[in-house]
N, CA, C and O atoms as a CHARMM CRD file, in Angstrom:
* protein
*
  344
    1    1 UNK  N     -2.45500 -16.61800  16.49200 PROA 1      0.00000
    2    1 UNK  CA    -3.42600 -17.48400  15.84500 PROA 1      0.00000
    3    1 UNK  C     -3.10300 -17.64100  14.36900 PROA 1      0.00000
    4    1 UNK  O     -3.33300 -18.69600  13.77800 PROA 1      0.00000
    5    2 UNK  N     -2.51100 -16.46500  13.72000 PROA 2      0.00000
    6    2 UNK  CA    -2.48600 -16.80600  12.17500 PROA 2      0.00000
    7    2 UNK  C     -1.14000 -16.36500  11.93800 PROA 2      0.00000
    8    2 UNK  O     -0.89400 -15.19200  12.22000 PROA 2      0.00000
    9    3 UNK  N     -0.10700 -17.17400  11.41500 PROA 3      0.00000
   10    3 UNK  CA     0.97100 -16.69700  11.01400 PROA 3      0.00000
   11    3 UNK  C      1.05600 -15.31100  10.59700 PROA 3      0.00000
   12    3 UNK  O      0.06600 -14.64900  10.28500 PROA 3      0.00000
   13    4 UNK  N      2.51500 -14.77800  10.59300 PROA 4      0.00000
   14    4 UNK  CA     2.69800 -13.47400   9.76600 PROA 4      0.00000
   15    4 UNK  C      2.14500 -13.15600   8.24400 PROA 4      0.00000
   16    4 UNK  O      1.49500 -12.22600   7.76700 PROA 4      0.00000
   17    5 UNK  N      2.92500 -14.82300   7.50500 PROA 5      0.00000
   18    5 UNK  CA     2.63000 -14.82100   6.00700 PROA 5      0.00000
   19    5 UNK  C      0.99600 -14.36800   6.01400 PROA 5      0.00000
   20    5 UNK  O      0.60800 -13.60700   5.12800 PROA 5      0.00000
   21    6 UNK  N      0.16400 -14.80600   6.92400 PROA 6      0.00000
   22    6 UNK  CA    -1.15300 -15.13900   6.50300 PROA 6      0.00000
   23    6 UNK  C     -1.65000 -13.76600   6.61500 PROA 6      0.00000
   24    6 UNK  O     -2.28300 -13.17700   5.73800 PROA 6      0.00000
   25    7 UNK  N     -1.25200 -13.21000   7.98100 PROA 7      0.00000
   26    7 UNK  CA    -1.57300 -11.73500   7.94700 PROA 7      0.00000
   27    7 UNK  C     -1.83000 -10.80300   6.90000 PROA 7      0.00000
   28    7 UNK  O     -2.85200 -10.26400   6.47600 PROA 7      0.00000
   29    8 UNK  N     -0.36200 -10.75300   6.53400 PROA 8      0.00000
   30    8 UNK  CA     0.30300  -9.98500   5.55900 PROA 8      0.00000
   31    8 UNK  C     -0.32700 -10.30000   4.25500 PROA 8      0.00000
   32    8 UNK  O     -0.41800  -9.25600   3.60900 PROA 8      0.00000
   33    9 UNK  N     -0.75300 -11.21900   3.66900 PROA 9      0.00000
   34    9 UNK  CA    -1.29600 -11.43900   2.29600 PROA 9      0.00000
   35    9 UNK  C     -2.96300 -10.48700   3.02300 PROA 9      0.00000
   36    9 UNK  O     -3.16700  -9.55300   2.24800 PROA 9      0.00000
   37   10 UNK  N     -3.80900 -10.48800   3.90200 PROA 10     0.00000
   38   10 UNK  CA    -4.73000 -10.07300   4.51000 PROA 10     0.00000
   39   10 UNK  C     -4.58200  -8.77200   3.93700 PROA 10     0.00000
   40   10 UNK  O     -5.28600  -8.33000   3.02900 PROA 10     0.00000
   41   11 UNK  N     -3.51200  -8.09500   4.57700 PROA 11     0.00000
   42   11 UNK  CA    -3.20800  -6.82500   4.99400 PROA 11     0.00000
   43   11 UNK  C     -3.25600  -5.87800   3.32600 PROA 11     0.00000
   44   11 UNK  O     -3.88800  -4.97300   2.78200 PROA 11     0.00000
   45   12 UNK  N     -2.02500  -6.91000   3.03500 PROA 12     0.00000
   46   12 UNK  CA    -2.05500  -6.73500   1.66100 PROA 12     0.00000
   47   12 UNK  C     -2.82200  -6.25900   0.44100 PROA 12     0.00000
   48   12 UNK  O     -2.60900  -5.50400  -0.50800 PROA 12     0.00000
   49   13 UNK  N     -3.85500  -7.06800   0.90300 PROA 13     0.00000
   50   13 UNK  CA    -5.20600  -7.02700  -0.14300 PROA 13     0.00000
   51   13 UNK  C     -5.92000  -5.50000   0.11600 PROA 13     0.00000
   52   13 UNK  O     -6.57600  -5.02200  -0.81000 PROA 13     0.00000
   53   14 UNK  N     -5.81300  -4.92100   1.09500 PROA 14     0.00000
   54   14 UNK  CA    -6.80100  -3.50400   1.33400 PROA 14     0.00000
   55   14 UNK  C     -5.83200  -2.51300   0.28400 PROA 14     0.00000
   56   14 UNK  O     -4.63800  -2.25000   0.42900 PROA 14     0.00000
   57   15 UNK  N     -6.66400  -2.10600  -0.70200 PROA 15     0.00000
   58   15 UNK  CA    -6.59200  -1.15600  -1.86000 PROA 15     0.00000
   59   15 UNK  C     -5.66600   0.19600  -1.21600 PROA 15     0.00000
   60   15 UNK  O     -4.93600   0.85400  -1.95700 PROA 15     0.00000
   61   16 UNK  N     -5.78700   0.44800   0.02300 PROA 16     0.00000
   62   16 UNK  CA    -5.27800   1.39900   0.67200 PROA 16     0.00000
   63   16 UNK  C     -3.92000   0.83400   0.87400 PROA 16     0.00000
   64   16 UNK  O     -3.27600   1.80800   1.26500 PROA 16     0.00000
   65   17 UNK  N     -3.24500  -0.02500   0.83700 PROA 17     0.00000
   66   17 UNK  CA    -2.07000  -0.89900   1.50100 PROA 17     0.00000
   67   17 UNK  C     -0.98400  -1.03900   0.07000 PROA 17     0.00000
   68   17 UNK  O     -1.20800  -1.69300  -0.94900 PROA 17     0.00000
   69   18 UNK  N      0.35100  -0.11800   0.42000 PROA 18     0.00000
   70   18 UNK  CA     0.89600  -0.80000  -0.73000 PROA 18     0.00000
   71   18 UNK  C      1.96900  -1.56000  -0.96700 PROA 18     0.00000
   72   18 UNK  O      2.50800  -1.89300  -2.02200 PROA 18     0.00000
   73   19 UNK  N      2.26500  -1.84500   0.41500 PROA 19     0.00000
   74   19 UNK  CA     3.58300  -2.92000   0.53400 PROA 19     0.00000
   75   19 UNK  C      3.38600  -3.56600   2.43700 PROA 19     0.00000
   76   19 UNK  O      3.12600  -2.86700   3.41700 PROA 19     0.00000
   77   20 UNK  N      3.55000  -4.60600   2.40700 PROA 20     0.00000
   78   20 UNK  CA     4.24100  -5.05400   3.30200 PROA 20     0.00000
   79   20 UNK  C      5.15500  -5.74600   3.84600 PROA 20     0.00000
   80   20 UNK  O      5.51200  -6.58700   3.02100 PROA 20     0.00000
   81   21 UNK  N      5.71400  -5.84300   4.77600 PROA 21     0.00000
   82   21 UNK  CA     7.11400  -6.23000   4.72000 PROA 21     0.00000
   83   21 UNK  C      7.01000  -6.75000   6.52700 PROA 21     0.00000
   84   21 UNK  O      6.77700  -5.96700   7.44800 PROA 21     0.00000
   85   22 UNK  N      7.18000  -7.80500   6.63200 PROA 22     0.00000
   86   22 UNK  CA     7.39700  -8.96400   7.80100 PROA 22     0.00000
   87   22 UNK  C      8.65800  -8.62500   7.94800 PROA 22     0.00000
   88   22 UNK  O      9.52700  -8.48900   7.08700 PROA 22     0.00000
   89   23 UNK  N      8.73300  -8.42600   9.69700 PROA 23     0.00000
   90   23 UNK  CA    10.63000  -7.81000  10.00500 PROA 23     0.00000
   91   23 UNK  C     10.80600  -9.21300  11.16300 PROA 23     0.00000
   92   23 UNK  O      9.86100  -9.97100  11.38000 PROA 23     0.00000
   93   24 UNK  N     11.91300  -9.34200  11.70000 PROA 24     0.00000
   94   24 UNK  CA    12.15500 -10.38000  12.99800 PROA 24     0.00000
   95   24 UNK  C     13.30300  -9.51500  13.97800 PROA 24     0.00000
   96   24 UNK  O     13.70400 -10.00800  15.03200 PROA 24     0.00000
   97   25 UNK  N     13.69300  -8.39900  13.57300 PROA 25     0.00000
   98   25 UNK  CA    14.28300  -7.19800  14.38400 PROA 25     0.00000
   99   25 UNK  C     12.91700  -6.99400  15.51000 PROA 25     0.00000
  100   25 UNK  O     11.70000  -7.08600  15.34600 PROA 25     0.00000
  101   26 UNK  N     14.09000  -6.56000  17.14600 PROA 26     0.00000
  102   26 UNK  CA    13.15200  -6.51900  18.20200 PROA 26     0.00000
  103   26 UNK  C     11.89300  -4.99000  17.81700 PROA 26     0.00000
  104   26 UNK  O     10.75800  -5.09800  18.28100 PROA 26     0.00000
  105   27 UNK  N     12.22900  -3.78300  17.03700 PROA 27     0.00000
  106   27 UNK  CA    11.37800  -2.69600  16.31700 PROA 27     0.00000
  107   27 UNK  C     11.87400  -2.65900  15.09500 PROA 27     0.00000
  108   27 UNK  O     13.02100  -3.01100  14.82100 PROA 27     0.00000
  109   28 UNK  N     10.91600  -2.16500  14.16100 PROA 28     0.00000
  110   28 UNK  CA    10.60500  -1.68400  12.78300 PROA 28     0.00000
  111   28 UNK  C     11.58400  -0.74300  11.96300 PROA 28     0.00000
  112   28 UNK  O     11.86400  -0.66000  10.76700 PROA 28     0.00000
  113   29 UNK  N     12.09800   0.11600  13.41700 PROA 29     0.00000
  114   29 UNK  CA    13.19500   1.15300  13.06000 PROA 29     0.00000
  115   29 UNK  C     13.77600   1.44600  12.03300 PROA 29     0.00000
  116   29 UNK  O     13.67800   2.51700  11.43300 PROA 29     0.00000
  117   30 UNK  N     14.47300   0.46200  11.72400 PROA 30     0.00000
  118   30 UNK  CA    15.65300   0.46200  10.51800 PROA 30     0.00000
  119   30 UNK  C     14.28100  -0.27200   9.69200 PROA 30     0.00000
  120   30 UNK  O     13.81600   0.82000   9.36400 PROA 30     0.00000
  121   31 UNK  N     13.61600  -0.93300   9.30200 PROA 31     0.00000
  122   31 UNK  CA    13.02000  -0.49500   7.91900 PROA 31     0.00000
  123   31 UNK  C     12.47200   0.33400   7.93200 PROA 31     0.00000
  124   31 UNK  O     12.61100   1.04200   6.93400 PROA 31     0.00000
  125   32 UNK  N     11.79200   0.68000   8.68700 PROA 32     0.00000
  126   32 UNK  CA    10.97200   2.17700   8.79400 PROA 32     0.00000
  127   32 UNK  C     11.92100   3.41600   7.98600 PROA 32     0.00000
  128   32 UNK  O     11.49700   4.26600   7.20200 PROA 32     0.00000
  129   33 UNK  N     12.96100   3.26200   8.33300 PROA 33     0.00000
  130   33 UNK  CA    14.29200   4.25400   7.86800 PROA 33     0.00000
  131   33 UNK  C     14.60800   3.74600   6.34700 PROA 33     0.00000
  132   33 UNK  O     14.73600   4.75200   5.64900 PROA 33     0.00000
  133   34 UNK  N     14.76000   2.69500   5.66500 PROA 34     0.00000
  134   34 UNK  CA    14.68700   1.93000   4.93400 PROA 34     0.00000
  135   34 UNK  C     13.22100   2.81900   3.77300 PROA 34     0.00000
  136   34 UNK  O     13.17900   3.54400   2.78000 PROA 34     0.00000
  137   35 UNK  N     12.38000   2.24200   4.59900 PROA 35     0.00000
  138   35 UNK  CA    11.42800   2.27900   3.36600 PROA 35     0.00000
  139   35 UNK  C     11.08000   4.12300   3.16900 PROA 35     0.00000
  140   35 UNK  O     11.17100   4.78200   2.13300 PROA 35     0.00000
  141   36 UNK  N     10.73100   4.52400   4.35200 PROA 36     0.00000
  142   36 UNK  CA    10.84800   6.17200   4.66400 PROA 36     0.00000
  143   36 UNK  C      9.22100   6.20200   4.50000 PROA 36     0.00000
  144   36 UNK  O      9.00900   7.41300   4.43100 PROA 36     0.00000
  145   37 UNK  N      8.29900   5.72800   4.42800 PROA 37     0.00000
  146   37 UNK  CA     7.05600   5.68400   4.30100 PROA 37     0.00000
  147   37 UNK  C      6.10200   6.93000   4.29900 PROA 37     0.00000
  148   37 UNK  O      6.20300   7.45700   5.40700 PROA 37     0.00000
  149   38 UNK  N      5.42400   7.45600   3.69300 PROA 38     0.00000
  150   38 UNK  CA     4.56300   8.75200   4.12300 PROA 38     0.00000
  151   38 UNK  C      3.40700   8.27100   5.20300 PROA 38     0.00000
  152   38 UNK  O      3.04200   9.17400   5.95600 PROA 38     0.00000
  153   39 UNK  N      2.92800   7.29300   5.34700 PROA 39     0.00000
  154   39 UNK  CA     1.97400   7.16700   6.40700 PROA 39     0.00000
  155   39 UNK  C      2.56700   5.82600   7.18500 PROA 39     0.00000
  156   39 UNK  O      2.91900   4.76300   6.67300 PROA 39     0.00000
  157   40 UNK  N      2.56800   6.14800   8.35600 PROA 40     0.00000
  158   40 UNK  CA     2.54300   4.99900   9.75000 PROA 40     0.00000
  159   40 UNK  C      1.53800   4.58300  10.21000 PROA 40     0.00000
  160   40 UNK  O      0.68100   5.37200  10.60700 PROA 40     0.00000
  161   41 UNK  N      1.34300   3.06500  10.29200 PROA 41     0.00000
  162   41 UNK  CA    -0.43500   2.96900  11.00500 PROA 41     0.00000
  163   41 UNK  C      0.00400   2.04600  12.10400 PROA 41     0.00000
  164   41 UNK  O      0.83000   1.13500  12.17200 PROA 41     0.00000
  165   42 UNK  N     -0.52300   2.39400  12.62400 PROA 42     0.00000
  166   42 UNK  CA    -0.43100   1.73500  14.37700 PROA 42     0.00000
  167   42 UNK  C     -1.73900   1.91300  14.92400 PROA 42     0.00000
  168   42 UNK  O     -2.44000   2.92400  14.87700 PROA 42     0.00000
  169   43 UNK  N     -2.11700   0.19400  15.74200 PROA 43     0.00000
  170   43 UNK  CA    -3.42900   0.18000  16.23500 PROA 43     0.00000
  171   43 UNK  C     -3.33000   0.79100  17.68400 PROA 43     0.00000
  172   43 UNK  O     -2.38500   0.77500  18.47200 PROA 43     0.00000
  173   44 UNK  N     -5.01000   1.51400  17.83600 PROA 44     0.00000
  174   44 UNK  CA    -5.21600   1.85100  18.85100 PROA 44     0.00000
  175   44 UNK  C     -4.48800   2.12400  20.07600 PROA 44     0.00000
  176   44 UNK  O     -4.35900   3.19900  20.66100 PROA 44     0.00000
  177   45 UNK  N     -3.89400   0.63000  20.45900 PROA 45     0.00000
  178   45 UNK  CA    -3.37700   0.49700  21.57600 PROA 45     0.00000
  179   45 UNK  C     -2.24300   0.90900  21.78100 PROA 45     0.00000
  180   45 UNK  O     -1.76400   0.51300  22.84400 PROA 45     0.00000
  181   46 UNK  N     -1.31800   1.86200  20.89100 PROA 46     0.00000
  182   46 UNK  CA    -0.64700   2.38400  20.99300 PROA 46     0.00000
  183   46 UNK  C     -0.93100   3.62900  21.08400 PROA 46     0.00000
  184   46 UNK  O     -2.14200   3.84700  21.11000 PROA 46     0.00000
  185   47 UNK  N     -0.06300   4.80200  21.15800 PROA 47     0.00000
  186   47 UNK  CA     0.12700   6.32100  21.36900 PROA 47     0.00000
  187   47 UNK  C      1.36500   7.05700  20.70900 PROA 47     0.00000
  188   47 UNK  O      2.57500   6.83800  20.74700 PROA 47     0.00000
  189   48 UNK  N      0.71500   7.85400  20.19200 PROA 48     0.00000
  190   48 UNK  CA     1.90200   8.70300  19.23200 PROA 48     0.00000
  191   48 UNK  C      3.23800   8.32000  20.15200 PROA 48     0.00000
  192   48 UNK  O      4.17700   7.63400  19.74700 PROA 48     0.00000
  193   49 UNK  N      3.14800   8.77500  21.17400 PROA 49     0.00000
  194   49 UNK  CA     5.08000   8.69200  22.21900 PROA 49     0.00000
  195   49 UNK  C      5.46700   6.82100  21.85400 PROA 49     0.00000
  196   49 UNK  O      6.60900   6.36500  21.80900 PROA 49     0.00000
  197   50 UNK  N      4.40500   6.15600  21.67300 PROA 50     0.00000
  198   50 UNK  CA     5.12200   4.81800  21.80900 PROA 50     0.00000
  199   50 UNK  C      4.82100   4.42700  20.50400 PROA 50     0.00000
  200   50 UNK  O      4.23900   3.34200  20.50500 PROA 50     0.00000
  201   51 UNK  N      5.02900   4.99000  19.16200 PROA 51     0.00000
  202   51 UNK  CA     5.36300   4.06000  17.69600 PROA 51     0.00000
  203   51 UNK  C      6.19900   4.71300  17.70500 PROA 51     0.00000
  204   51 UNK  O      6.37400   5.90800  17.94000 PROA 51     0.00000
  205   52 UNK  N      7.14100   3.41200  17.26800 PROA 52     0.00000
  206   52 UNK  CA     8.68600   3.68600  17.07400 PROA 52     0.00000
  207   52 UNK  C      8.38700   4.18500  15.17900 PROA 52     0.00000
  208   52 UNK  O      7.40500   4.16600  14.43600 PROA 52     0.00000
  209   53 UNK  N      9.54300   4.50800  15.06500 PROA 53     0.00000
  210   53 UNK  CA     9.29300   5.38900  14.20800 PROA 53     0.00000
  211   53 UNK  C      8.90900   6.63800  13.61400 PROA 53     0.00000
  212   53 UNK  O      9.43700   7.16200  12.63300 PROA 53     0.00000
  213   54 UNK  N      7.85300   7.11200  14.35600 PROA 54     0.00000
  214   54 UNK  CA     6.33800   8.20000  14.31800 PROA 54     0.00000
  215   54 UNK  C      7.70600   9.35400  14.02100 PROA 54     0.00000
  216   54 UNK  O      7.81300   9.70100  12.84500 PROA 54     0.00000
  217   55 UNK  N      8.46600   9.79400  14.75900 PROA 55     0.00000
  218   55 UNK  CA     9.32100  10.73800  14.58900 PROA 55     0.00000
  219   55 UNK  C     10.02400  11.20800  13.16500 PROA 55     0.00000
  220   55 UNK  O      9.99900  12.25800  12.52400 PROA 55     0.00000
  221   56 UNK  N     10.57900  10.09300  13.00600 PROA 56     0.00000
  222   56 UNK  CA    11.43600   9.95700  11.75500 PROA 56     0.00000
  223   56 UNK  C     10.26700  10.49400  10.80500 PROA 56     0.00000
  224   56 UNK  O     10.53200  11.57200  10.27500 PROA 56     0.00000
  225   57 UNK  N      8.81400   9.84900  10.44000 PROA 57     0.00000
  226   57 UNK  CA     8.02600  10.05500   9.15300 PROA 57     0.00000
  227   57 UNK  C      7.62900  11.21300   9.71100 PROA 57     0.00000
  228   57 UNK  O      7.45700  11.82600   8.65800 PROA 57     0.00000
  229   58 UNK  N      7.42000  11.79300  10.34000 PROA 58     0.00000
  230   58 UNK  CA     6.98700  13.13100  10.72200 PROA 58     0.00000
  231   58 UNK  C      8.23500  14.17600  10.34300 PROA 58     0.00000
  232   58 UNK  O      8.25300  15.35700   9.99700 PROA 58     0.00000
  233   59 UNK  N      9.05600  13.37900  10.52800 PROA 59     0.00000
  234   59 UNK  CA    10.34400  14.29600  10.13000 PROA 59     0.00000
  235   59 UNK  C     10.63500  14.87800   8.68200 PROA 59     0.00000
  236   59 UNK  O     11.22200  15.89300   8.30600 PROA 59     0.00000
  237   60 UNK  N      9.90300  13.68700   7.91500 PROA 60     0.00000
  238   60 UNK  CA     9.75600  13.91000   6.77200 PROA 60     0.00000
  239   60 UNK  C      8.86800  14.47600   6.56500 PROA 60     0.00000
  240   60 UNK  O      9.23600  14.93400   5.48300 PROA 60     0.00000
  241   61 UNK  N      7.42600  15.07200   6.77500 PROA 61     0.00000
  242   61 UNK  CA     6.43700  15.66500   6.45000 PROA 61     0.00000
  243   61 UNK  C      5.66300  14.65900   6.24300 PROA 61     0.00000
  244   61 UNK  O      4.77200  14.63200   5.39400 PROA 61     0.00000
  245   62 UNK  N      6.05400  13.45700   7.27200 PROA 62     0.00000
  246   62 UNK  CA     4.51200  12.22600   6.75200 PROA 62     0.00000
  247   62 UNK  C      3.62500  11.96800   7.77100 PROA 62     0.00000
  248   62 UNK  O      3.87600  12.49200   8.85600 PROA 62     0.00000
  249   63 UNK  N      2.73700  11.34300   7.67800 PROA 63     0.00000
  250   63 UNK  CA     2.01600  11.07000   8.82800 PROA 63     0.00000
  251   63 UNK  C      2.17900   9.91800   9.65100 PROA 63     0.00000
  252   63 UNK  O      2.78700   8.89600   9.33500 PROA 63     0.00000
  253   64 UNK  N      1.40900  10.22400  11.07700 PROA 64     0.00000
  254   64 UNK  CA     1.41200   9.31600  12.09900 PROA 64     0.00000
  255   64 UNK  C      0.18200   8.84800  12.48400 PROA 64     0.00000
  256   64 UNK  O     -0.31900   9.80800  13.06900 PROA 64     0.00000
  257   65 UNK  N     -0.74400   7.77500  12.50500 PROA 65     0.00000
  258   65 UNK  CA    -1.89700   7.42700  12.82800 PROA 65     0.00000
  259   65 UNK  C     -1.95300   6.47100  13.85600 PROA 65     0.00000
  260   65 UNK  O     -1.14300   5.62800  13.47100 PROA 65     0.00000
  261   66 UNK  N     -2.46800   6.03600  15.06100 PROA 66     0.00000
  262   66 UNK  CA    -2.82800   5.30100  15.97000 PROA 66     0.00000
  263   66 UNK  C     -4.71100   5.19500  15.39600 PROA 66     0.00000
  264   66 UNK  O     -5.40300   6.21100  15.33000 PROA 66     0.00000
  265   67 UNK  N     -5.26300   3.74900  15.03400 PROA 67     0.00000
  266   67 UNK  CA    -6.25500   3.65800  14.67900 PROA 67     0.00000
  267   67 UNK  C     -6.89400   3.27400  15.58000 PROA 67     0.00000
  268   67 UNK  O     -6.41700   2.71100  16.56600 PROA 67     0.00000
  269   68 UNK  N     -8.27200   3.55200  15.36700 PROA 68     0.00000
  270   68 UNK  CA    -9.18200   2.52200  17.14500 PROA 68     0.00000
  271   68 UNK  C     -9.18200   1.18900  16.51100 PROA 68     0.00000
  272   68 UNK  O     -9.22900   0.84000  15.33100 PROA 68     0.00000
  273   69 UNK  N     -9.09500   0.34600  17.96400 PROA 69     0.00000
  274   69 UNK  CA    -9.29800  -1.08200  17.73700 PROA 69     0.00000
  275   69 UNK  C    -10.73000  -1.58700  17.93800 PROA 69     0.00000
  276   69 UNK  O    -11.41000  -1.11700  18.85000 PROA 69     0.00000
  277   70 UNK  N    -11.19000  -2.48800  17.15300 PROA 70     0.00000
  278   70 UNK  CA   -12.86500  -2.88200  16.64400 PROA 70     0.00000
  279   70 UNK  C    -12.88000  -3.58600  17.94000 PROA 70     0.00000
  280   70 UNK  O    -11.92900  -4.35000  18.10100 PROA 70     0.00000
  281   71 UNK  N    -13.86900  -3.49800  19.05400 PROA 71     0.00000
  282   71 UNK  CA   -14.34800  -4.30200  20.36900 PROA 71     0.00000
  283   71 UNK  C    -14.81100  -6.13500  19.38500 PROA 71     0.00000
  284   71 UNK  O    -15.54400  -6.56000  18.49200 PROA 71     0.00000
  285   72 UNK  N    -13.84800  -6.57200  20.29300 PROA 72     0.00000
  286   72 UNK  CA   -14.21100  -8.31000  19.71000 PROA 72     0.00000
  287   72 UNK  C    -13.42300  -8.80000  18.71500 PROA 72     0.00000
  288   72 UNK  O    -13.38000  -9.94000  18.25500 PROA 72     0.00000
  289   73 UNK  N    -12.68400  -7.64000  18.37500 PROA 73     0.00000
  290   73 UNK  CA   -11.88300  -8.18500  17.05500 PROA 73     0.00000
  291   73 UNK  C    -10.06500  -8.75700  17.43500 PROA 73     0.00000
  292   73 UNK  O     -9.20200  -9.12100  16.63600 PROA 73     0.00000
  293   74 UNK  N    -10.00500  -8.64400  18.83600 PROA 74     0.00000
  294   74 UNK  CA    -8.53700  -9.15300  18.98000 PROA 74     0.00000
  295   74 UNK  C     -8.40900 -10.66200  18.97800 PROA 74     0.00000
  296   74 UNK  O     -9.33400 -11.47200  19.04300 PROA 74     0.00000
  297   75 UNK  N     -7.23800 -10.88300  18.90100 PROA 75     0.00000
  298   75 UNK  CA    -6.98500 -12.06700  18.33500 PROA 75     0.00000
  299   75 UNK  C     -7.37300 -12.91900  20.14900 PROA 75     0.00000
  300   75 UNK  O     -7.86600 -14.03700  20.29700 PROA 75     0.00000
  301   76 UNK  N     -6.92200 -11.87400  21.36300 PROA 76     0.00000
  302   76 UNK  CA    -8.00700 -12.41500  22.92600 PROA 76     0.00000
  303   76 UNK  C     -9.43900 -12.69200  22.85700 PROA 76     0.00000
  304   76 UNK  O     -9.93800 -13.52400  23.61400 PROA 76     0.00000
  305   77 UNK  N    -10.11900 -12.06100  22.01500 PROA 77     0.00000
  306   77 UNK  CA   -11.50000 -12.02500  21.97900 PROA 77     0.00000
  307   77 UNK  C    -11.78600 -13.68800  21.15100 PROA 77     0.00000
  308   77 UNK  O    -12.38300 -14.71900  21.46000 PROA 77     0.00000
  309   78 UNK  N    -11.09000 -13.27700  20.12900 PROA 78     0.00000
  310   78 UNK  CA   -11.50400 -14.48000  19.18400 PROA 78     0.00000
  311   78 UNK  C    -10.92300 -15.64500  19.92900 PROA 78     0.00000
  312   78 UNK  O    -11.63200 -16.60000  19.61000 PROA 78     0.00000
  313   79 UNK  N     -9.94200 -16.07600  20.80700 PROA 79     0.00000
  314   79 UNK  CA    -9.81100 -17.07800  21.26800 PROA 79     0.00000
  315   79 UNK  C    -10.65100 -17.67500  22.24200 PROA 79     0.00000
  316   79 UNK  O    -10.90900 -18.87800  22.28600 PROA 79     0.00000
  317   80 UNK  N    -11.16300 -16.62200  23.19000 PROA 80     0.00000
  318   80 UNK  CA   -11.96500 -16.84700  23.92700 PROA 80     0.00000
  319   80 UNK  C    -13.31700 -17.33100  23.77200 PROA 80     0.00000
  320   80 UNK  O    -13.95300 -18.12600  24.46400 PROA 80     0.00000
  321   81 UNK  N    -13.79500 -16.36900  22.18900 PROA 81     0.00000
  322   81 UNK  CA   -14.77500 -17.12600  21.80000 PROA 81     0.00000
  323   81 UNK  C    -14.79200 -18.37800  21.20900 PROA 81     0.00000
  324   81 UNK  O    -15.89300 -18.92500  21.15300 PROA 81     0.00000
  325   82 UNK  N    -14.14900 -18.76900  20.90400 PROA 82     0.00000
  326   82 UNK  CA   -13.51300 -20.59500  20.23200 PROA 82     0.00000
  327   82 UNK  C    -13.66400 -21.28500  21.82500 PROA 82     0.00000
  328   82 UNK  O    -14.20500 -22.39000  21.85500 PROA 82     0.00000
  329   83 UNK  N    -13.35400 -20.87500  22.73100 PROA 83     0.00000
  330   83 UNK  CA   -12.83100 -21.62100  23.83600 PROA 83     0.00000
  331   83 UNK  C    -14.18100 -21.65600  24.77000 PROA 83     0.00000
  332   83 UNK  O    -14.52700 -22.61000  25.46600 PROA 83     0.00000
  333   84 UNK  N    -14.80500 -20.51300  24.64400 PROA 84     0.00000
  334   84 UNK  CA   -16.49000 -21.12800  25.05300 PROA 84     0.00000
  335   84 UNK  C    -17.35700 -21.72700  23.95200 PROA 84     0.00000
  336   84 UNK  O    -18.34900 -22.35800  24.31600 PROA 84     0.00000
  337   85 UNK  N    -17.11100 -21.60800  22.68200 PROA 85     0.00000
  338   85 UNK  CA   -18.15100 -22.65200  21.84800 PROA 85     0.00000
  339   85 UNK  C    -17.58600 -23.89500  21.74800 PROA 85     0.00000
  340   85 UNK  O    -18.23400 -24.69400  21.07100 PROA 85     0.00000
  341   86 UNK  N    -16.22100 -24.41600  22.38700 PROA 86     0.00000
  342   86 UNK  CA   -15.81800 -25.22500  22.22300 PROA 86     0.00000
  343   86 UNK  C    -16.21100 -26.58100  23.00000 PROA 86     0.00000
  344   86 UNK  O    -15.63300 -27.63500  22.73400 PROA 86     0.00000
């Protein structure tokens, strides 16, 4: 629904956030390795075994987070709701 750029300026803006970086590689990997990050955030729907990466920043002494995802807030929800008020 919303481009990357648009995301990312989004993402951007949370005081907690201090870089982001739009990749077109099939995983994150090599920037992940690149940037070396102390915290990883990955939504919900993932699991520590499946963020790529999680290893490497842990390797370093950084963290790994899988966050919960907000009920209604996926970009399925929001289409669906456009598509019945429509």
């Amino acid at each position: 629904m919303q481009p990357g750029d648009a995301r990312a300026r989004v993402v951007a803006g949370l005081a907690a956030v201090d870089r982001v970086v739009l990749f077109d590689e099939d995983t994150p990997l090599s920037l992940i390795e690149s940037l070396a990050p102390d915290v990883l955030v990955k939504g919900g729907d993932y699991t520590r075994e499946t963020i790529v990466g999680a290893d490497f920043v842990e390797s370093r002494g950084g963290a790994v987070y899988a966050i919960p995802l907000l009920p209604g807030q996926s970009t399925t929800a929001i289409v669906e709701r456009l598509r019945v008020t429509s």
